[in-house]
C-alpha positions in Angstrom: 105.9 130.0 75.5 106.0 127.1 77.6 102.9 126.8 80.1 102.6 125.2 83.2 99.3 122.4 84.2 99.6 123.8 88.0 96.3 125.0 88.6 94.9 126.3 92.0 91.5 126.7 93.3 91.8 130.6 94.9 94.4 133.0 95.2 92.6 135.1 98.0 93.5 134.5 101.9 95.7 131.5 100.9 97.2 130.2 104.1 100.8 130.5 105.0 100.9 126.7 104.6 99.2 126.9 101.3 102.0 129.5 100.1 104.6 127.6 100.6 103.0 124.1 99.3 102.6 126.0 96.1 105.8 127.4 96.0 107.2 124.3 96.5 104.4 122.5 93.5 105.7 125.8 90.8 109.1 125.5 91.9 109.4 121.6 91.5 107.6 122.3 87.7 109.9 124.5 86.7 113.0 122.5 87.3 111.7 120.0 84.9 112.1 123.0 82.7 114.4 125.5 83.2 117.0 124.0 80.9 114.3 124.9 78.4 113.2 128.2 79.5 116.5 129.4 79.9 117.6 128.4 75.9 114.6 130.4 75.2 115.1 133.3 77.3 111.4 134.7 76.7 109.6 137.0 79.0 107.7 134.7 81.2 104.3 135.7 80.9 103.2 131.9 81.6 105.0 131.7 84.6 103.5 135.2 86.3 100.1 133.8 85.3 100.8 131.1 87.8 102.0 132.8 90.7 99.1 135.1 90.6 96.6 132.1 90.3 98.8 130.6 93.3 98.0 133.8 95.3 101.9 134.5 95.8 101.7 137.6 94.7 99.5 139.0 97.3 101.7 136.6 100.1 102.3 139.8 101.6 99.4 142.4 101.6 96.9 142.1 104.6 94.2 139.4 104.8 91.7 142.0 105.4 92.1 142.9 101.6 92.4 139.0 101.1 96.0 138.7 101.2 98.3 136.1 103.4 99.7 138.1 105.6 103.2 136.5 105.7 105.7 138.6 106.8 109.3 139.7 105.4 111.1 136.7 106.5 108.4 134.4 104.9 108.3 136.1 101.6 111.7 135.9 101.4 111.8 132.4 101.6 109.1 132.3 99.2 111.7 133.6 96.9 114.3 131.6 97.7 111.9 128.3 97.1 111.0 129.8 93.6 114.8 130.3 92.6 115.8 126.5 93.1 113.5 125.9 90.5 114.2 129.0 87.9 116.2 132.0 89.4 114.8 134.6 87.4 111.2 133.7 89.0 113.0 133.9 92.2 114.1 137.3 91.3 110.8 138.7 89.8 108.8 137.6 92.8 111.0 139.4 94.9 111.4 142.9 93.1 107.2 142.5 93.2 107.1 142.3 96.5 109.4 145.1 97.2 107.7 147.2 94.2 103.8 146.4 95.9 104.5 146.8 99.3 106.9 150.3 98.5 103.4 151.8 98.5 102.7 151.8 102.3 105.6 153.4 102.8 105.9 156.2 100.2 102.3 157.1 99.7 99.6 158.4 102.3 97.4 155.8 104.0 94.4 156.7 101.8 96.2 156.0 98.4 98.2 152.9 99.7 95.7 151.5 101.0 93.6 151.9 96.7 96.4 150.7 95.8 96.8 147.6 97.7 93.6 146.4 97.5 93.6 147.3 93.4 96.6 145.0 93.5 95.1 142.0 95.5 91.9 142.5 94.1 93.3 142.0 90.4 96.8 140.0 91.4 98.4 143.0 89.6 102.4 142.6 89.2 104.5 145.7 90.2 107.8 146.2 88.4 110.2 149.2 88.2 111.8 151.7 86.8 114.3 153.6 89.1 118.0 152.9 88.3 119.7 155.7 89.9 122.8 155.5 87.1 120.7 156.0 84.8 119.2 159.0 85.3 117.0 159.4 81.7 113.2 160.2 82.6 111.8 163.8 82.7 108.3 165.0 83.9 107.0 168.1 82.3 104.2 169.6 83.2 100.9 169.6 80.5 97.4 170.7 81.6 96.3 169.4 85.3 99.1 166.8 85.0 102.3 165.7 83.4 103.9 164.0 80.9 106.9 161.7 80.8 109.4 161.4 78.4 112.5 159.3 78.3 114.5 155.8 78.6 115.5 153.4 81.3 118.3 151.2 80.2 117.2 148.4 82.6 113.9 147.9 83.8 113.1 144.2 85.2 110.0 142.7 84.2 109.2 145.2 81.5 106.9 143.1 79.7 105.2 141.9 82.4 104.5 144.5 84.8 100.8 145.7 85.1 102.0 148.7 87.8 105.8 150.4 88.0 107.3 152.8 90.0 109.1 155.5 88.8 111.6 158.2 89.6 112.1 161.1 87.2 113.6 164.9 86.7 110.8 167.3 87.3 112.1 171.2 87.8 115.2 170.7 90.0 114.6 167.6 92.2 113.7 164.0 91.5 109.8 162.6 92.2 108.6 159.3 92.7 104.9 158.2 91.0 103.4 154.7 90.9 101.5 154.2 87.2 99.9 151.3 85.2 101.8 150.5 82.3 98.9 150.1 80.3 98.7 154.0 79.7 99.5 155.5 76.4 103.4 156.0 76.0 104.9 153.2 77.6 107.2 150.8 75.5 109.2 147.7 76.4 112.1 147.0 74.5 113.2 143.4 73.3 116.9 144.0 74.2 117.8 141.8 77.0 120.3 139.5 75.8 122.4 138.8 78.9 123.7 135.4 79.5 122.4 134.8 82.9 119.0 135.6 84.5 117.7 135.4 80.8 114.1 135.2 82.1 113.7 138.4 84.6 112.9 140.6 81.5 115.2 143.1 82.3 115.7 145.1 79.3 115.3 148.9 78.5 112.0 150.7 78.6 110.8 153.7 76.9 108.0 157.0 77.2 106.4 159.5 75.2 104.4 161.8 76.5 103.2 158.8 79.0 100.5 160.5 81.1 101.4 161.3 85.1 98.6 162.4 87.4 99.1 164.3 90.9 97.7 161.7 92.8 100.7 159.3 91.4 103.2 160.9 92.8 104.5 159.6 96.5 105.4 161.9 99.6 108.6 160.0 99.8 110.9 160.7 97.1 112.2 163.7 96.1 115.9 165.2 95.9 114.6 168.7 98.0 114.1 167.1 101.2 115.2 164.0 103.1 112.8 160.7 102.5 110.9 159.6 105.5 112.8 156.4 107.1 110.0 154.4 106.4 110.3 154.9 102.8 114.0 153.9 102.3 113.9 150.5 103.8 112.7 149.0 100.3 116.9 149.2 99.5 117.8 146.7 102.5 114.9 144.5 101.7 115.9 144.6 98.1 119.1 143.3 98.6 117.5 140.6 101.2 116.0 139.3 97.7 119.2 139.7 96.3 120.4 137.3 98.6 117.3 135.0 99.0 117.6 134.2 94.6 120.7 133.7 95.0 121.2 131.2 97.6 118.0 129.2 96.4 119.6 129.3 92.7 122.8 128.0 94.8 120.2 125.1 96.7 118.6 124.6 92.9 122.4 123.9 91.3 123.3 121.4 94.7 119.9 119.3 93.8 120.2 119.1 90.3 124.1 117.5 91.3 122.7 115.3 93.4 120.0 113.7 91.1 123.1 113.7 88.2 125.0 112.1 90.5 122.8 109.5 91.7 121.2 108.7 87.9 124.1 109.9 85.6 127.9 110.2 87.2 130.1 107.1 87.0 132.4 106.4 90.0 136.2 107.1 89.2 138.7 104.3 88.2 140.0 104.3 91.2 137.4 105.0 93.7 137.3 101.5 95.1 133.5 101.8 94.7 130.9 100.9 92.3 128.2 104.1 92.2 129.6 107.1 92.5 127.2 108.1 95.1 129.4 105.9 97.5 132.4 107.9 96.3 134.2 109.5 99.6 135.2 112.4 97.9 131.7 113.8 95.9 130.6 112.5 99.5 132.9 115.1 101.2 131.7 117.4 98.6 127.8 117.3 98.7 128.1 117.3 103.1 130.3 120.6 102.8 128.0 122.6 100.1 124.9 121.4 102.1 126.7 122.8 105.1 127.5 126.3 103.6 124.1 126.8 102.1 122.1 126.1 105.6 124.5 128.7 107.5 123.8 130.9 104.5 120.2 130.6 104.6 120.6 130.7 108.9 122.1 134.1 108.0 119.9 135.3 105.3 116.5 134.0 107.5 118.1 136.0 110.7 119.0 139.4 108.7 115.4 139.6 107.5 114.2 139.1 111.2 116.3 142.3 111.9 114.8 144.0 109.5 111.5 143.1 109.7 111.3 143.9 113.4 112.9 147.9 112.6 110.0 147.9 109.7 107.4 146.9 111.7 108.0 150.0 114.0 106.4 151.8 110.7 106.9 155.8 110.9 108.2 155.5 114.5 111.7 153.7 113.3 114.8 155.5 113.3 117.5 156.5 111.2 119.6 154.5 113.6 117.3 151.5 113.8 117.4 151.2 110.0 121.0 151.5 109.5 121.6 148.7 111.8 118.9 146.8 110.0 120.2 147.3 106.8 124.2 146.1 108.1 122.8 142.9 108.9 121.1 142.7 105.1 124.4 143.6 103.8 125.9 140.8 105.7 124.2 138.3 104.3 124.2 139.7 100.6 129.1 139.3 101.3 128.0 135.9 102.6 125.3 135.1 99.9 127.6 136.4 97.0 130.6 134.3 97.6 128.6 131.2 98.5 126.4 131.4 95.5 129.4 131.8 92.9 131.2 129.3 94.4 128.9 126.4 94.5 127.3 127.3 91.6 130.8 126.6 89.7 131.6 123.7 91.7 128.8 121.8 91.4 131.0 120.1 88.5 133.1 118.3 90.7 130.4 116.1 91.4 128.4 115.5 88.3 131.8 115.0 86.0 132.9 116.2 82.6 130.3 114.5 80.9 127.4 117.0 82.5 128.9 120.2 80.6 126.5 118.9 77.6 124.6 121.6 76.3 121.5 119.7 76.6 121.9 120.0 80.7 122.8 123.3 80.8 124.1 123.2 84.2 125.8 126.4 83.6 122.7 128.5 83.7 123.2 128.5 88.1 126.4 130.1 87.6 125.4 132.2 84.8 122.7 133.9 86.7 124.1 134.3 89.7 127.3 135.9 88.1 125.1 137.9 86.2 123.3 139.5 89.2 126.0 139.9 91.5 127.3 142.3 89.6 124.2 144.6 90.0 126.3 146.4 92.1 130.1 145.7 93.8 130.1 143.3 96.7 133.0 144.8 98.1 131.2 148.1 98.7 128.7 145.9 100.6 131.5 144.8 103.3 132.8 147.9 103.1 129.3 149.1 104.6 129.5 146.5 107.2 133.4 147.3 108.4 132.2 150.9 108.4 129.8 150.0 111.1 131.9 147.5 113.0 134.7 149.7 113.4 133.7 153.5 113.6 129.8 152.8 114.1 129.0 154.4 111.1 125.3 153.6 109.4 125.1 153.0 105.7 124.3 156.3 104.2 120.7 155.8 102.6 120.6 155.7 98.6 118.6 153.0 95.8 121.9 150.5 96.9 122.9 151.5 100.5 
């Protein structure tokens, strides 16, 4: 496993400033080698150690517990900084951020707040298992508790996690529980082999008989009554992260151009010019991409806003409040999609046939963001957002709306 030499002194009550100087000192190192990484496609234990020694892990949780106390719009670019040096990191410190904060808003205040300051206190990482597809895990009740038996075809981060949450069968509904993975009965498979996002760890998990305790089931979710608003507003910031990785995997492929361009990419025959950095057309090229990518990050930076002011009205926002929230996520994830794919692929109109060498593999932008923007169909996404435009109609809660 590759390791990284960025080192920092305390990764309690980091400043905001801090963060980002250290998300911009990780991100920086792993560009130097995410051609590498990416051939390897290992779970990046390395690379978590690093974020939780940079306190970005805890970016999030309340300085009174000794986290930074950034808000939604600030983590988010936190993720997108991390994903123009490795997209998968970009990704897995998003889906911790959603998974660790999920907690205040599922749970009672009591058993959030153990758990938050467990997490800060130990710069625990919180991964998932709650595909709604795939519908494999049972509770069955044993004793003063249950057990859990089943599968999870995806889970990302399997290896790494240290907490998950989890949905499952138990009688006739569907509950929601928050568990260490180090308990007895919990297994992560070496099966992810897809070709893009080959870091995020995202392959299938498995119980037996994994122990569940009363006090690690939530309040929130459960198929017999309606969730409580606060608790469905991790799926609009999920897909904020969606967007976030993949318009900084977008900024990542543009930078790498450039530097290709300025070190690497000879002018054409009949350019008139003698670096192709002078060239009028990759000229054109680099001014329209960089324009693109700052509206899309305008957008994405203004859609979290919206959402983070409906959050921050905790148990008092509305149904309404969300839904209108969560249009303006989906907004950015249309914009974020098409952007990301094409730039990603057209990067190669500026660096030149010579940069398709294997040894670059410049590919891995457009492999990973293809990859994840198939998590699930864009066009349902505008589809949400013409539902609201023209009847006024709020998405209709679920794990992707």
């Amino acid at each position: 496993m590759s390791q990284s030499n960025v080192v920092f002194a305390s990764n309690r009550n980091a400043t905001r400033e801090d963060l980002f100087a250290r998300a911009e000192a990780i991100a920086a190192d792993l560009s130097k080698r995410a051609a590498e990484l990416d051939r390897e496609g290992r779970p990046p234990l390395g690379e978590i150690v690093k974020l939780k020694n940079a306190g970005l892990l805890n970016a999030l949780h309340a300085p009174q517990i000794g986290g930074g106390g950034l808000d939604w719009v600030d983590g988010l670019r936190l993720v997108r900084i991390l994903a123009r040096g490795e997209s998968s990191i970009g990704q897995l410190l998003g889906y911790h951020y959603v998974n660790s904060q999920y907690v205040y808003w599922a749970f009672d205040e009591a058993r959030a707040q153990e758990f938050g300051g467990k997490t800060v206190a130990n710069s625990l990482y919180w991964g998932a298992a709650v595909n709604p597809r795939d519908p494999g895990l049972v509770l069955t009740r044993r004793g003063n508790g249950y057990v859990l038996n089943g599968r999870k075809s995806f889970s990302t981060a399997a290896h790494l996690s240290d907490y998950i949450n989890a949905n499952a069968a138990l009688d006739d509904g569907i509950v929601g529980f928050a568990a260490p993975t180090n308990r007895a009965g919990y297994k992560a498979n070496d099966d992810w082999d897809n070709f893009g996002q080959r870091l995020s760890d995202s392959g299938s998990v498995e119980f037996h008989d994994f122990p569940v305790y009363e006090e690690d089931l939530d309040s929130a979710a459960s198929t017999g009554g309606e969730a409580p608003v606060l608790a469905t507003f991790n799926t609009p910031l999920i897909q904020l992260v969606f967007v976030n990785f993949y318009l900084g995997t977008a900024e990542g492929a543009l930078r790498e151009a450039v530097d290709y361009v300025r070190s690497t990419t000879r002018p054409w025959v009949t350019s008139g010019v003698e670096r192709a950095a002078d060239d009028p057309y990759i000229l054109e090229r680099v001014g329209e991409f960089t324009a693109t990518l700052k509206a899309s990050a305008a957008l994405a930076d203004s859609a979290a806003a919206a959402v983070q002011q409906a959050l921050a009205k905790g148990h008092k926002a509305t149904a309404r409040e969300r839904g209108e929230a969560a249009t303006e996520a989906y907004a950015a994830k249309v914009n974020a999609t098409h952007v990301s794919l094409d730039i990603t692929s057209r990067v190669f109109e500026l660096t030149g046939a010579r940069s398709t060498a294997e040894k670059y593999r410049f590919d891995r932008f457009w492999r990973n963001v293809r990859t994840h923007t198939l998590h699930d169909p864009v066009f349902y996404k505008a589809k949400e957002v013409g539902e609201f435009v023209l009847n006024d109609k709020i998405p209709e809660v679920s794990l992707y709306s």
